[in-house]
C-alpha positions in Angstrom: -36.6 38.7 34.3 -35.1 41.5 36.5 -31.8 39.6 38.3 -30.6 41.8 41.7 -26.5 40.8 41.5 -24.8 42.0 45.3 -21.5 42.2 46.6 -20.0 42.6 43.3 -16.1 43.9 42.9 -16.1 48.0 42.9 -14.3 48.1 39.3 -16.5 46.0 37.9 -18.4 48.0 34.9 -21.9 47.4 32.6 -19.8 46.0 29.6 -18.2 43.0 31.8 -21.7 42.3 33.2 -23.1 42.4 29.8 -20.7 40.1 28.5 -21.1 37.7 31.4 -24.8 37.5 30.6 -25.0 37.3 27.4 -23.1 33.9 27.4 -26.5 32.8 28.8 -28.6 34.5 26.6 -29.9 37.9 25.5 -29.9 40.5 27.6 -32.1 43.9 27.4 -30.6 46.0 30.0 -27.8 46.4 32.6 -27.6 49.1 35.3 -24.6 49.3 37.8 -25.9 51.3 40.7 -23.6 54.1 41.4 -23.3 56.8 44.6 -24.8 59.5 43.9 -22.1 62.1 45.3 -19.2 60.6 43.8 -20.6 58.1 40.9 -18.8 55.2 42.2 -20.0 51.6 42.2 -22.0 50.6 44.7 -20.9 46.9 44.2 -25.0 46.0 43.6 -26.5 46.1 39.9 -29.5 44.9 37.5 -29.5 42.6 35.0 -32.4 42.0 32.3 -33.4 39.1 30.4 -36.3 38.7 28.9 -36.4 34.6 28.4 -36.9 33.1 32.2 -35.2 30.3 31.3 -32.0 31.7 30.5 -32.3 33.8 33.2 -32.6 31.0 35.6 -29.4 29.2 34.0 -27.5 32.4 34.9 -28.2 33.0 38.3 -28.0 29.0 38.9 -24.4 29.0 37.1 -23.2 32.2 38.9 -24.6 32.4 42.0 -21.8 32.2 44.3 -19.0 32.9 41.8 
């Protein structure tokens, strides 16, 4: 399951996002979306993981945090 996060702190980088996941489950992929001029965070980013459940526990858990 592909999980949209928004509105996320600008200093915020894959590795923290990972580690966030991961306490739910495994994850396959995380991409911060960055400006494209200067590379920056765009505060908005994917997170993949593969077992729905798990994926549901996360956004349940965080959602709001």
């Amino acid at each position: 399951m592909n999980i949209e996060i928004t509105n996320i702190h600008l200093n915020i980088i894959e590795a923290d996002l990972r580690r966030l996941f991961t306490s739910f489950g495994e994850v396959t992929n995380v991409e911060l979306v960055r400006d494209k001029w200067n590379n920056r965070s765009t505060g908005h980013a994917f997170v993949n993981m593969p077992v729905l459940r798990q994926a549901q526990e996360a956004i349940l858990t965080l959602h709001g945090t």
